[in-house]
C-alpha positions in Angstrom: 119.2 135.2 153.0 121.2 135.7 149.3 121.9 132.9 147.3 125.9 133.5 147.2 127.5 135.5 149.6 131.3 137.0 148.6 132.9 138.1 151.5 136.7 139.7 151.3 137.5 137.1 148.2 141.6 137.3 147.3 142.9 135.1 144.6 146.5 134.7 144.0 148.5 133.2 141.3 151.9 132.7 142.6 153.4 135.9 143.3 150.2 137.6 141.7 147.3 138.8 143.2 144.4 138.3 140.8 141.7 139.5 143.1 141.5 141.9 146.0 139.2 141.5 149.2 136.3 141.1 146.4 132.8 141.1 148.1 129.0 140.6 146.9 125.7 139.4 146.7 123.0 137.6 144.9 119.2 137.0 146.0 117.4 134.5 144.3 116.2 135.6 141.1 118.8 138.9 140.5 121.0 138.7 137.9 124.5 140.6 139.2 126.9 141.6 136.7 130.8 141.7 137.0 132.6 144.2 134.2 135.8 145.8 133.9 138.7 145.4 131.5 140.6 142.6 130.7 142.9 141.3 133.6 140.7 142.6 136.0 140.1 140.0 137.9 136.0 139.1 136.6 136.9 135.8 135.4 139.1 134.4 138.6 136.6 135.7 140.8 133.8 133.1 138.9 136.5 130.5 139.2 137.3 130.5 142.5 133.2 130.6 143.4 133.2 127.3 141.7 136.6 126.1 143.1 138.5 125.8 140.1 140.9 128.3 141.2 141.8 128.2 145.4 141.0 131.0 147.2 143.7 132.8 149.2 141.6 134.7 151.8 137.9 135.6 152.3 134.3 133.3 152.6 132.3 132.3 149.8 128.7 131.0 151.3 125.9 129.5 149.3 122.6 129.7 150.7 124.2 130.8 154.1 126.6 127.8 154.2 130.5 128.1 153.4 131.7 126.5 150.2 135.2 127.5 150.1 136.6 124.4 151.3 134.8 122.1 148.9 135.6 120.0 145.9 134.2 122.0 142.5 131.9 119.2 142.3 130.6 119.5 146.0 129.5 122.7 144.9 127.9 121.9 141.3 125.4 119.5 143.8 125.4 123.1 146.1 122.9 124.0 142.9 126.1 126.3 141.2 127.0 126.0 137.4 129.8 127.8 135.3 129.4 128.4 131.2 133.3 129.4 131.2 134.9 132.0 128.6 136.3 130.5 126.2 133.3 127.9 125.8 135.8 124.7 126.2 133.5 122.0 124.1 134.8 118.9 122.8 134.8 119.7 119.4 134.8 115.9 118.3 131.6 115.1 120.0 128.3 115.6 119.2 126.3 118.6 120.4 124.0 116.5 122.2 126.9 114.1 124.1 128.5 117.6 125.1 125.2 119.0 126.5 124.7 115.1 128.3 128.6 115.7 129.7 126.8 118.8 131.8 124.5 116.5 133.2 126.7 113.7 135.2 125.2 114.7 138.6 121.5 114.2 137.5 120.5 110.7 137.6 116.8 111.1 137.0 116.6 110.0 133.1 113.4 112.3 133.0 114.7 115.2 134.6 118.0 115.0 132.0 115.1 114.8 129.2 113.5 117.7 130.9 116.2 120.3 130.9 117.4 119.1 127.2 113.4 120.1 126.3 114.0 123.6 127.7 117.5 124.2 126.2 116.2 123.7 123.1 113.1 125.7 123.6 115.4 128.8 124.8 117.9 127.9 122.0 116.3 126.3 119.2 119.7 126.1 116.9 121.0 123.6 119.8 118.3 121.1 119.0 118.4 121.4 114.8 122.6 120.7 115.3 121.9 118.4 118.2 123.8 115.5 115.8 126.4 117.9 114.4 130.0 117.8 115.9 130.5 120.7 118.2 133.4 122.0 116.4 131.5 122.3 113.0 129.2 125.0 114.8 130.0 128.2 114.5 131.0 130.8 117.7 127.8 131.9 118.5 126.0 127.9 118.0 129.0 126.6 120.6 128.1 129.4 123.3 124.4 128.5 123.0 125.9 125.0 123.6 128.0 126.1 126.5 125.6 127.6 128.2 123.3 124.4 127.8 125.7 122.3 129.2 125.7 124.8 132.3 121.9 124.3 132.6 121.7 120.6 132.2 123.0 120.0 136.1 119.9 121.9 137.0 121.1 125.2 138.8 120.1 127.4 140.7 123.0 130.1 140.3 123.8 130.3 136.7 127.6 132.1 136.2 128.5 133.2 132.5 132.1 134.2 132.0 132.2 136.4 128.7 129.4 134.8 127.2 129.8 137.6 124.3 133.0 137.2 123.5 134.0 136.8 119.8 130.1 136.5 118.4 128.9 138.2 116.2 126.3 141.0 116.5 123.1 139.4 115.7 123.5 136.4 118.1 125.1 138.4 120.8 121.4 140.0 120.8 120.0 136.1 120.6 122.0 135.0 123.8 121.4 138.0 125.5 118.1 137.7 125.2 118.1 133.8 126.4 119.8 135.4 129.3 116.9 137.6 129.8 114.3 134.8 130.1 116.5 132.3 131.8 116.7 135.0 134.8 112.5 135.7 134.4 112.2 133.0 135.2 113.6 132.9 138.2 117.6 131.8 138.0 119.9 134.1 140.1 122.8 134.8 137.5 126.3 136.2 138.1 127.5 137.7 134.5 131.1 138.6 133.7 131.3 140.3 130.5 133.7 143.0 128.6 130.9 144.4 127.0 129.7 146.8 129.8 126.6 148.3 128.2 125.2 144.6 128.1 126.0 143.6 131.1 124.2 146.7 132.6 121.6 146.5 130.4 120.5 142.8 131.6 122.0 143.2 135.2 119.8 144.4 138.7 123.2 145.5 140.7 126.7 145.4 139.3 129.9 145.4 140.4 132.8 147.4 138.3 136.3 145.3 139.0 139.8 146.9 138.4 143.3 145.5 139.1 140.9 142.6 141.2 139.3 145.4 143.3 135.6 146.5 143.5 135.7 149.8 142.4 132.3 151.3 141.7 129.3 149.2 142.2 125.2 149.9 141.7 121.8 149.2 140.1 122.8 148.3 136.5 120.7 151.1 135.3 121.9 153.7 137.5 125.7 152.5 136.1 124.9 153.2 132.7 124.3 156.8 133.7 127.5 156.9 136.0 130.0 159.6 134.8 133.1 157.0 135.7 131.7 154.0 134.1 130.9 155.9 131.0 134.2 157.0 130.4 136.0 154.0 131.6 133.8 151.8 130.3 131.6 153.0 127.5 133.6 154.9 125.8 131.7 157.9 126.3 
């Protein structure tokens, strides 16, 4: 049975229609990727899977049970966690009270000390600015904090809306990498990002979104090779 099941997923905005009759799949430990230009329709689709948007048509089911109807929070305790674009920290608190802010649905006090010991062993910046105000860090240090925040409820499907976005080079390659290891060991990730030859790199399947519509999908690998996503989204 997948972890998340997307099933004929429309999202409107007023008069707009975001997303089209959007449907996929994650199994426990796959990490699916989402690209596609901006405006595609990538970023509503991960906000409507964790209800921060309403959905105006289709079923979205989390480990075979339908999640549609719920409260955001419902489904944060359904084991589903959103690092969104944009990182959206509270730049006058400390790192470590914006990373505690993730974890108001854990009340074991040794589980929250747990996760906090592996974000800072995947992102050993966090813990060195762990006293620093979040707005001091720099692009690259807040999305390693983002992404920690998304982690500290515990989840077992990890979404990261343009987790590249604005960062330089060097740390792109730090987060990607954290990525990497976070889905070794075993989290099922959906990743939305602009940079396509990332996302395929990291990814097991991917989806290709335009105008809110699936329009190409595949093995990430096999993507990279694909004469239409080169050219529409390589550059190639």
């Amino acid at each position: 049975m997948p972890m998340l099941e997307v099933e004929k997923l429309s999202v409107h905005y007023r008069q707009l229609e975001a997303v089209r009759s959007v449907g996929f799949r994650v199994h426990k430990g796959e990490l699916v990727a989402l690209i596609g230009s901006n405006g595609a329709g990538k970023s509503s689709t991960l906000k409507a899977i964790a209800g921060l948007v309403p959905s105006s048509a289709g079923v979205i089911r989390v480990d075979g049970q339908e999640v549609q109807r719920l409260a955001p929070e419902q489904r944060v305790l359904r084991g589903v966690a959103l690092s969104p674009e944009g990182r959206r920290l509270f730049g006058r608190m400390t790192v470590l009270e914006n990373l505690l802010i993730g974890a108001h649905t854990v009340k074991s006090h040794h589980e929250r000390e747990q996760t906090l010991k592996q974000i800072y062993e995947l992102f050993p910046r966090v813990h060195e600015r762990r006293s620093q105000l979040a707005g001091s860090l720099s692009g690259g240090e807040q999305q390693m904090v983002a992404i920690g925040r998304a982690l500290m409820v515990r989840p077992r499907l990890l979404m990261l809306d343009e987790p590249s976005l604005g960062i330089a080079p060097k740390v792109v390659a730090e987060i990607a990498d954290a990525i990497r290891r976070l889905n070794q060991q075993g989290m099922s990730i959906v990743l939305v990002e602009q940079n396509a030859r990332l996302a395929l790199r990291l990814a097991h399947n991917a989806y290709a979104l335009e105008h809110g519509e699936v329009v190409k999908s595949g093995k990430g690998e096999e993507l990279l090779d694909d004469p239409f996503v080169r050219k529409a989204y390589l550059g190639v």
